[in-house]
Residue frames as qw, qx, qy, qz and C-alpha x, y, z in Angstrom:
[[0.000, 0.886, 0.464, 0.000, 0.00, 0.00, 0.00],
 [0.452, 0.871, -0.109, 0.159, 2.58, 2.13, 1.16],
 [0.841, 0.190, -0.069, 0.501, 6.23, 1.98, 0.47],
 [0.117, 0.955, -0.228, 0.147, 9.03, 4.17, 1.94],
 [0.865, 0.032, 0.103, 0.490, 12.56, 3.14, 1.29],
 [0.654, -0.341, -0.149, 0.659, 15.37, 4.85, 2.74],
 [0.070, 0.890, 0.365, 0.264, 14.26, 8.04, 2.88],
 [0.439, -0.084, -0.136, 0.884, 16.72, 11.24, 3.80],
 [0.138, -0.910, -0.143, -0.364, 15.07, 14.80, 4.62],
 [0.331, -0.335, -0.252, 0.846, 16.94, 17.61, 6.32],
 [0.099, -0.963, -0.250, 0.031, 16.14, 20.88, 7.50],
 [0.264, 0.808, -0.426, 0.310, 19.71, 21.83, 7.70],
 [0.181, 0.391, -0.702, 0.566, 21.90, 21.46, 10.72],
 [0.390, -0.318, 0.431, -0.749, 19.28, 21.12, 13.04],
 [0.705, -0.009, 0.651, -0.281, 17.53, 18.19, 12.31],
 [0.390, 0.392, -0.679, -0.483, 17.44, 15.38, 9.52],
 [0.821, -0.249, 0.460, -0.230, 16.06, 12.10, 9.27],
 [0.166, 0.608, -0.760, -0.160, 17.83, 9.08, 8.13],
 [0.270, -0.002, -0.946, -0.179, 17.39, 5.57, 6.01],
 [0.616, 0.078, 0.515, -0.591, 13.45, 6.12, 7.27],
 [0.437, 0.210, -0.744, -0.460, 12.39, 2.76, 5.57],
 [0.348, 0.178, 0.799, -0.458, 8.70, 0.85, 6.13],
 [0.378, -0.423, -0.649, -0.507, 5.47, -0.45, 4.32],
 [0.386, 0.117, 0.389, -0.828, 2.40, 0.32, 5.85],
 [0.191, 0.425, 0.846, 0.258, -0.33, -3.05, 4.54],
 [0.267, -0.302, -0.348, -0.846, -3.61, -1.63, 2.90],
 [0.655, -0.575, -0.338, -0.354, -6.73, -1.61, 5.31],
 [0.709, -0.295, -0.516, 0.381, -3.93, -1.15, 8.76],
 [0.118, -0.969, 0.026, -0.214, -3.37, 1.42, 11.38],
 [0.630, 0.340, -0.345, 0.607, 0.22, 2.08, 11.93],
 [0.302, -0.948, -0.038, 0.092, 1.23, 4.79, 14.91],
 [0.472, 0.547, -0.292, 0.627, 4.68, 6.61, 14.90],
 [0.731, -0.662, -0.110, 0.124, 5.52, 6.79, 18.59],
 [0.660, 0.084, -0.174, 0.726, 8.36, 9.12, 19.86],
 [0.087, -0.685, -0.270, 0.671, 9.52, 11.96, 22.11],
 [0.037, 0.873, 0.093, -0.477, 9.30, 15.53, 20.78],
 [0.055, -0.820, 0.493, 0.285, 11.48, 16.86, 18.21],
 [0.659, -0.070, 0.711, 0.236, 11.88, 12.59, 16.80],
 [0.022, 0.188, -0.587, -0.787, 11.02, 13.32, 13.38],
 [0.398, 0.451, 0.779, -0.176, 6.71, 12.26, 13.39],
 [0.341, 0.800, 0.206, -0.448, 5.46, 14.75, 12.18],
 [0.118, 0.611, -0.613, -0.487, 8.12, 14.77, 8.99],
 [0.143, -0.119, 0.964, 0.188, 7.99, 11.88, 8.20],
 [0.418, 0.546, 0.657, -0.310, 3.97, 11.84, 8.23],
 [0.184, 0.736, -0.152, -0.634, 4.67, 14.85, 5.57],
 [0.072, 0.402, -0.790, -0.458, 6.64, 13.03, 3.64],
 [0.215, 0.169, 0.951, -0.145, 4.01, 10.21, 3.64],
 [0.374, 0.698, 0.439, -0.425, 1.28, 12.35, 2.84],
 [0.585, 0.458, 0.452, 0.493, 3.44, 13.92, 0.08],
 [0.085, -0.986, -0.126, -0.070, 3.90, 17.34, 1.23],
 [0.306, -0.787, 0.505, 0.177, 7.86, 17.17, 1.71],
 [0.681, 0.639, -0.355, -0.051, 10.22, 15.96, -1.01],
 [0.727, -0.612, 0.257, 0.176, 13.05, 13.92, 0.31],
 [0.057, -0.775, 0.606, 0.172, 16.61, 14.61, -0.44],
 [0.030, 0.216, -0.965, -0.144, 17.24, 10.67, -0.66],
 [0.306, 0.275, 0.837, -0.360, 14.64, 7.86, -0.80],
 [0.342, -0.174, -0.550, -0.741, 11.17, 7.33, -2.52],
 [0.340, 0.124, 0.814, -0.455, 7.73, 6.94, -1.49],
 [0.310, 0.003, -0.642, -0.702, 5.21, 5.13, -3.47],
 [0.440, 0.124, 0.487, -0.744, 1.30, 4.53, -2.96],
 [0.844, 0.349, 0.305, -0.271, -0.47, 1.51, -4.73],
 [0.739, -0.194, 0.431, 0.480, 2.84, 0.81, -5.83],
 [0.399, 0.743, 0.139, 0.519, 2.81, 4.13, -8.35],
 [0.432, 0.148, -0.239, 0.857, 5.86, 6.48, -7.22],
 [0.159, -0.666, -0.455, 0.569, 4.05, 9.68, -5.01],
 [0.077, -0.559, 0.239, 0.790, 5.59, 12.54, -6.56],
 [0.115, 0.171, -0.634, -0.745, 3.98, 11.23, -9.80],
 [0.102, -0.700, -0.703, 0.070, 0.32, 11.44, -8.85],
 [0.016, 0.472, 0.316, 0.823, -1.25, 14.54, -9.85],
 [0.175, -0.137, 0.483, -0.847, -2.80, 17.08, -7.53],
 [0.660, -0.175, -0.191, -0.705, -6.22, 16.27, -8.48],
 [0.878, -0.034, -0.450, -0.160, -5.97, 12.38, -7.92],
 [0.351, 0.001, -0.689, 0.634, -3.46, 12.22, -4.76],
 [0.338, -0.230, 0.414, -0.813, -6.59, 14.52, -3.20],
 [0.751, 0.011, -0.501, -0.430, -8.50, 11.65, -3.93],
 [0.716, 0.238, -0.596, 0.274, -5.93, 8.99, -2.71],
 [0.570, -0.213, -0.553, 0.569, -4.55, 10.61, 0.39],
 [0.383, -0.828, -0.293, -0.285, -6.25, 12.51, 3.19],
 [0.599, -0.014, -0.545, 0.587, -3.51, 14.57, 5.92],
 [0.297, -0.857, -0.343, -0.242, -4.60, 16.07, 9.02],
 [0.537, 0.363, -0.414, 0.639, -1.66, 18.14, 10.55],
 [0.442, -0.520, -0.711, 0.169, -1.29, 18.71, 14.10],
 [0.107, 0.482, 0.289, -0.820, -1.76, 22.43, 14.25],
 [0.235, 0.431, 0.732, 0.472, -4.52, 23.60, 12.03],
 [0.026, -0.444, -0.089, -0.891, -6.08, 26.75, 11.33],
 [0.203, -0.407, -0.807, 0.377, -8.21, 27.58, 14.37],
 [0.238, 0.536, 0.139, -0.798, -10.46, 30.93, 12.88],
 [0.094, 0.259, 0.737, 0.617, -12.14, 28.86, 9.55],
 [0.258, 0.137, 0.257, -0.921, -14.90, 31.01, 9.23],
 [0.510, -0.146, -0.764, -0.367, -17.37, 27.79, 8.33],
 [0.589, -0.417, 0.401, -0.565, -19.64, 26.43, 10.62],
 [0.451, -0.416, 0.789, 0.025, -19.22, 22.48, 11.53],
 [0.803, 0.434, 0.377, -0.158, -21.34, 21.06, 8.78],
 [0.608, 0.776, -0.163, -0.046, -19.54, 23.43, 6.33],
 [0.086, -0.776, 0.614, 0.121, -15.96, 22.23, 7.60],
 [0.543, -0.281, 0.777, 0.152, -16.68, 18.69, 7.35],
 [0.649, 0.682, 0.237, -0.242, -18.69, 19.27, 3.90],
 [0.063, 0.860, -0.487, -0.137, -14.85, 20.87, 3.09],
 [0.572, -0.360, 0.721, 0.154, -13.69, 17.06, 3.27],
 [0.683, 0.309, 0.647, 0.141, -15.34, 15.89, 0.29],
 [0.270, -0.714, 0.311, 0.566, -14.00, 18.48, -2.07],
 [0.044, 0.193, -0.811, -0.550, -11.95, 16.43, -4.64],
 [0.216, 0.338, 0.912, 0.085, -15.44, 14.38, -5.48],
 [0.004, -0.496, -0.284, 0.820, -17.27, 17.50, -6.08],
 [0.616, 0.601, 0.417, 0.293, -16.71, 18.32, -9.59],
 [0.260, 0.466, 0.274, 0.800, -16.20, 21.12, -11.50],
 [0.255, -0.649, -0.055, -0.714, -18.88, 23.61, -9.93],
 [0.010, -0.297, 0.477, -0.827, -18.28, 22.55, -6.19],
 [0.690, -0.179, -0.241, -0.659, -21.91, 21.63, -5.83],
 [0.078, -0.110, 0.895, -0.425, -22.83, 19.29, -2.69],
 [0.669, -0.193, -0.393, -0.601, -26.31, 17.27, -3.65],
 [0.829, -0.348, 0.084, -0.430, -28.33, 15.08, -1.24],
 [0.933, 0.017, -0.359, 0.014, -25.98, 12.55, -1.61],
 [0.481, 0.293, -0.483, 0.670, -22.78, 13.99, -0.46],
 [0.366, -0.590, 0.264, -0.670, -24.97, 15.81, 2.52],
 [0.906, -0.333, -0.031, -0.261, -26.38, 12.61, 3.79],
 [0.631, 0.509, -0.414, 0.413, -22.57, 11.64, 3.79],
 [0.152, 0.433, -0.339, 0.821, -21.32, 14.29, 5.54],
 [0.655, -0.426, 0.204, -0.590, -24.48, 14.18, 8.37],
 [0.976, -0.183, -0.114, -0.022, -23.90, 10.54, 8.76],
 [0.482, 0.355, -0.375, 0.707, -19.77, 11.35, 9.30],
 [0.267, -0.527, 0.098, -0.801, -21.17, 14.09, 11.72],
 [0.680, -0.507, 0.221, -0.481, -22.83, 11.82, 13.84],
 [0.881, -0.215, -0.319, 0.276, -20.29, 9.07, 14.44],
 [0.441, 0.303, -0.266, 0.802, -18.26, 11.68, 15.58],
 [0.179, -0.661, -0.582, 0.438, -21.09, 13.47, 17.94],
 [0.151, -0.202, 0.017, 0.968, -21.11, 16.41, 16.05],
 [0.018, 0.483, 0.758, 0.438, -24.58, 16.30, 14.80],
 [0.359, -0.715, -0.334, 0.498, -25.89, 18.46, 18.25],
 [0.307, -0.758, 0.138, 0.559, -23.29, 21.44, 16.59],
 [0.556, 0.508, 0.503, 0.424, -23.69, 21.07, 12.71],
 [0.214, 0.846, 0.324, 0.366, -24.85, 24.69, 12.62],
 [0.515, -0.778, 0.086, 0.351, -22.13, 26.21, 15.32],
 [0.388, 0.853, -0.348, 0.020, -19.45, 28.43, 13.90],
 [0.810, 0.201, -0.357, 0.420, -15.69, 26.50, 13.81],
 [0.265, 0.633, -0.291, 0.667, -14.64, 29.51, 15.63],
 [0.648, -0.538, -0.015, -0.539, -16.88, 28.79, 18.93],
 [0.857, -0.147, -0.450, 0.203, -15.72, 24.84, 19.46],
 [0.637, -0.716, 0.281, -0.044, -13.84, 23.94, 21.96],
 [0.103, 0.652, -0.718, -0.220, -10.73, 22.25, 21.33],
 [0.246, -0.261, 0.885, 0.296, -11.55, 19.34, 21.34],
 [0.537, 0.704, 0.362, -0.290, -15.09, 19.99, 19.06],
 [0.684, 0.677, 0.001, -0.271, -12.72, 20.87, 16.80],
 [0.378, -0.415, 0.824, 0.077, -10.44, 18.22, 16.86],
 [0.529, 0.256, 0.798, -0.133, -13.18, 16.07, 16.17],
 [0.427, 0.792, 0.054, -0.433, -14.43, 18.34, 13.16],
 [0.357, 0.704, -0.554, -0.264, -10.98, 18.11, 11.12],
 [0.258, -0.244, 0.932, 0.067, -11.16, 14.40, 11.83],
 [0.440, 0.475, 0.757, -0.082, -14.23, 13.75, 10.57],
 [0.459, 0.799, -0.188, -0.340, -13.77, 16.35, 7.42],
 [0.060, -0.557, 0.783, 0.270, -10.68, 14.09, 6.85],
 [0.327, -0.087, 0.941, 0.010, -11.99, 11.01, 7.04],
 [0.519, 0.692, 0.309, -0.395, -15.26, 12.79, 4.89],
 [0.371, 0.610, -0.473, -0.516, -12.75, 12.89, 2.25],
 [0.958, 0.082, 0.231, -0.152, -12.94, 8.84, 1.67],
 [0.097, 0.745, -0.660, -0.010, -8.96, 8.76, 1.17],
 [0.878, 0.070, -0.471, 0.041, -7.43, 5.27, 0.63],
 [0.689, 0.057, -0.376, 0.617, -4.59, 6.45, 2.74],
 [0.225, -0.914, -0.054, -0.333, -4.61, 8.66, 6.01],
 [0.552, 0.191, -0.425, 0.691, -1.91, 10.84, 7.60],
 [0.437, -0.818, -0.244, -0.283, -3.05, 12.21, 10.92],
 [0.297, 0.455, -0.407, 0.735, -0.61, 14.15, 12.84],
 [0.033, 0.140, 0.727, -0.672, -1.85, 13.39, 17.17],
 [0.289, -0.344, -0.441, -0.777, -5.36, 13.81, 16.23],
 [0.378, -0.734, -0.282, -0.488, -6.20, 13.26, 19.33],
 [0.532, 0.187, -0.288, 0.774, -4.20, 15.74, 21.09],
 [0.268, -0.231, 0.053, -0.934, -6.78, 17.93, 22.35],
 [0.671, -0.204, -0.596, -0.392, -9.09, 14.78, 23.65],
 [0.514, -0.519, 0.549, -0.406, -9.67, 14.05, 27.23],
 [0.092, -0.351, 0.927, 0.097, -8.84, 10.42, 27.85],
 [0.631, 0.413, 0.519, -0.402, -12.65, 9.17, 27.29],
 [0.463, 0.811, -0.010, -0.358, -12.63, 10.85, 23.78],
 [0.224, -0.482, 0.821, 0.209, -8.68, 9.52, 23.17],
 [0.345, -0.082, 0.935, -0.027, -9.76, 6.09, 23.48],
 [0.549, 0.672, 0.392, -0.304, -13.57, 6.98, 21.50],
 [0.389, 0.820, -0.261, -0.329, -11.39, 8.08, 18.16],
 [0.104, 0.395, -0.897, -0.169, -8.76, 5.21, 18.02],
 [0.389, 0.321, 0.863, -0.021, -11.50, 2.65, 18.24],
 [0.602, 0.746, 0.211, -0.192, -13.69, 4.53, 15.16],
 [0.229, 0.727, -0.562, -0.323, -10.25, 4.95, 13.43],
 [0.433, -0.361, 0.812, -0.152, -10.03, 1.21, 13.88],
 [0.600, 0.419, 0.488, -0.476, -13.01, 0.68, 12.42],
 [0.536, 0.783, -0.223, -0.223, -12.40, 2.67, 9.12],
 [0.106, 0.527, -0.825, -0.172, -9.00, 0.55, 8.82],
 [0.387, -0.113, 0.913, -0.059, -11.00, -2.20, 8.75],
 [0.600, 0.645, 0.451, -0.143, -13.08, -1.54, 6.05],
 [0.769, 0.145, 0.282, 0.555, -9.64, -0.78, 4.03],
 [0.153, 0.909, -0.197, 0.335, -8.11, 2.95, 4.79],
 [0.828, -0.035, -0.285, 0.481, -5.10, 2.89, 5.50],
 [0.118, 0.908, -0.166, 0.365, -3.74, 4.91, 7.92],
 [0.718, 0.173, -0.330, 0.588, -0.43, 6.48, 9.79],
 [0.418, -0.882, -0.095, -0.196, -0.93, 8.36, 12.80],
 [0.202, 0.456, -0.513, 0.698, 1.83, 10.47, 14.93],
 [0.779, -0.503, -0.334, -0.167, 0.97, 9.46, 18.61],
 [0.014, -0.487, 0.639, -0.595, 2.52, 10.52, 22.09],
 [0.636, -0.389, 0.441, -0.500, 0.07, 7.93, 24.00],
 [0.340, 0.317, -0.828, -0.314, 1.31, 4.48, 23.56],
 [0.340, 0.138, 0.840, -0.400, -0.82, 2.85, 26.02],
 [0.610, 0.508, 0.359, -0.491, -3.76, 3.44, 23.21],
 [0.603, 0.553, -0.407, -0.405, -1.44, 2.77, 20.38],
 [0.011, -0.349, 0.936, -0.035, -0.49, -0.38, 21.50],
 [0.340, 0.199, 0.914, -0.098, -3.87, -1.99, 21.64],
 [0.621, 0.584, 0.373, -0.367, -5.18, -0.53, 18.65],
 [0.028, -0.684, 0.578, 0.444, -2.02, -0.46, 16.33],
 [0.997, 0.070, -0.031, 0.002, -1.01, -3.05, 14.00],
 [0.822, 0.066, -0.042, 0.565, 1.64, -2.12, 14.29],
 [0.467, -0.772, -0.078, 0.425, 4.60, 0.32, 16.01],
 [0.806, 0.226, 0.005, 0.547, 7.13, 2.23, 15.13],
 [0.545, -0.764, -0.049, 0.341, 9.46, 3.89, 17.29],
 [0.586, 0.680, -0.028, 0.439, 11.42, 7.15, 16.02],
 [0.566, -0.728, -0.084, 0.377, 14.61, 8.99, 17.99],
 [0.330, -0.542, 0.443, 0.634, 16.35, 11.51, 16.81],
 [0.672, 0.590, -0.219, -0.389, 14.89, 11.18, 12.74],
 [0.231, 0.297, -0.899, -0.222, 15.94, 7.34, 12.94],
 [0.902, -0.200, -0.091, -0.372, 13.90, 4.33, 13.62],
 [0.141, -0.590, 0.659, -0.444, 14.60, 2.56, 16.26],
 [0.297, -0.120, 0.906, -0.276, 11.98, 0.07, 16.13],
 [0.673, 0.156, -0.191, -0.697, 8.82, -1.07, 14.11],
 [0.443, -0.225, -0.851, -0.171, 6.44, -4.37, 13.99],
 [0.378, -0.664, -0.457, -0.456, 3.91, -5.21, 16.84],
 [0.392, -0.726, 0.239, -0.512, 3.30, -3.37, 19.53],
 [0.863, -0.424, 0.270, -0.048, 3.54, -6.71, 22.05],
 [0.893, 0.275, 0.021, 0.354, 6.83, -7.29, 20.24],
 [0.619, 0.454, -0.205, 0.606, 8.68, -4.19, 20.42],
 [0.059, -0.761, 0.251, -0.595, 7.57, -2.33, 23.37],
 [0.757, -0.268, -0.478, 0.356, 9.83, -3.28, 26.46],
 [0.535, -0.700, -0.003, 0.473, 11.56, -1.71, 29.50],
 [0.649, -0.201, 0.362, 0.638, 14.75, -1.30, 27.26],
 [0.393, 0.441, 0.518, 0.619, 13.09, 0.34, 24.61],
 [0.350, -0.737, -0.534, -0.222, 11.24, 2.70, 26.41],
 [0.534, -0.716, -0.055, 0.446, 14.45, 4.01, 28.63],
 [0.657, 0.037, 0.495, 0.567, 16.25, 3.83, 25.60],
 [0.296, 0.469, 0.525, 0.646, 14.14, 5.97, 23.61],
 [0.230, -0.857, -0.372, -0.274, 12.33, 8.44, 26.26],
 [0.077, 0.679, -0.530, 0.503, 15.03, 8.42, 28.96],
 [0.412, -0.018, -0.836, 0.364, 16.30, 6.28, 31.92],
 [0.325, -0.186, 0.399, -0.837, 13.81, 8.36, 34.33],
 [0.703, -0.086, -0.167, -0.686, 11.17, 6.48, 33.01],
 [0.263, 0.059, 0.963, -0.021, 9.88, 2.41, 33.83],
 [0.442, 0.008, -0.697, -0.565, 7.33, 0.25, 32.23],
 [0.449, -0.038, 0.836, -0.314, 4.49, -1.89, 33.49],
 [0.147, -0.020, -0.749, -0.646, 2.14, -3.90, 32.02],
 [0.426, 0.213, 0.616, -0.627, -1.58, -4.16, 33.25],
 [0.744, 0.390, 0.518, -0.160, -3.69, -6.68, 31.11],
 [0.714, 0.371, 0.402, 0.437, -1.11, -6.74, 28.24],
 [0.184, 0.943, 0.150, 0.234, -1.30, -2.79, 28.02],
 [0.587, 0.007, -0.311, 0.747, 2.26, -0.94, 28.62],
 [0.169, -0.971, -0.159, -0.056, 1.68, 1.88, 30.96],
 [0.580, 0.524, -0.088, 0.617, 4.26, 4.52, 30.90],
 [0.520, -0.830, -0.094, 0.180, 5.34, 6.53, 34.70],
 [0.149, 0.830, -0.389, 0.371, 8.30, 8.45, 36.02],
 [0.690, -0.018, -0.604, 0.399, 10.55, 6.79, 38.30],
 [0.474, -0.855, -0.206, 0.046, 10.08, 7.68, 42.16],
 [0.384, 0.719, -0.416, 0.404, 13.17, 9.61, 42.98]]
């Protein structure tokens, strides 16, 4: 589905990643797990097609990225980034209406079909209550939920979602990676940046663990995340447990 092989990307001096190289199957959810500053969010870019790398290729249905036209990659691939505008001057219907776009046509024009869509998107997401509420009102995490569910309104084979839920109390967390679950099981594929691993471990198929713009680790979750990895990759401060299979993540008493 998709293919990235030894990818290079700098920014200059400051940061760079290096030999990123992974497939991602069609119809799985992937997570990118690392501190701050590891390279997620780049790498998601580059995935989505929005950053060129210096070395490396990435290819999608096994046709090269960079040689997919605008029109048909909006089709293809759907990226939600993890700051986003936060003054769209739409109300919530019209932002996730904004997902389906490419499918539109020519004149833009949203008929009964695409509405009933876009209302049935709306309410797996709870936003049905706040269709007619300006974007600008929400709360954060109202419109968290909005630009996920305009993304996922675009029916993309392939989604890049930068922490989407970063702004989610832990109820809401856990309510978005099960419905993201879902959709990957009915064959979108997506790649999600993630700082909680305790939820990407039991909905992943699979990890991968970035430090420093290298990879450090990838396959499943009950495979790669240990003690070792985990001191290794966050700092020695930290420890691991496990509570019903799940790795929970703490500071060390001093």
């Amino acid at each position: 589905m998709l293919r990235i092989r030894g990818v290079f990307f700098s920014w200059g001096k400051a940061f760079s990643l290096e030999n990123i190289d992974f497939a991602v199957d069609r119809g799985s959810l992937t997570s990118l797990i690392g501190p701050n500053g590891s390279g997620k969010s780049t790498v998601l870019r580059i995935a989505a097609g929005l950053s060129k790398p210096q070395k490396g290729s990435v290819s999608l249905l096994n046709r090269e990225l960079d040689k997919i036209g605008p029109g048909e990659k909006s089709k293809l691939v759907s990226y939600l980034p993890q700051f986003s505008e936060r003054d769209l001057p739409f109300t919530v219907e019209q932002t996730v209406l904004a997902g389906r776009f490419p499918w539109l046509g020519r004149l833009g024009f949203a008929g009964d079909e695409e509405i009933s869509y876009v209302k049935e998107i709306m309410k797996e997401f709870g936003l049905s209550d706040i269709a007619d509420r300006s974007f600008c009102t929400l709360s954060g995490g109202e419109r968290q939920r909005t630009l996920l569910a305009s993304s996922l309104a675009q029916s993309s084979v392939f989604l890049a979602l930068d922490e989407p839920t970063s702004s989610l109390d832990i109820s809401h967390q856990a309510e978005i990676y099960r419905k993201l679950r879902k959709h990957a099981a009915t064959g979108t594929t997506i790649l999600m940046a993630s700082h909680n691993i305790s939820l990407a471990s039991i909905y992943s198929d699979e990890i991968i663990i970035l430090k420093e713009g290298k990879m450090e680790a990838k396959g499943h979750p009950a495979e790669i995340i240990d003690e070792k990895i985990v001191r290794q990759v966050f700092g020695e401060e930290l420890s691991l447990v496990f509570q019903n299979g799940v790795p929970l993540i703490f500071p060390r008493p001093e």
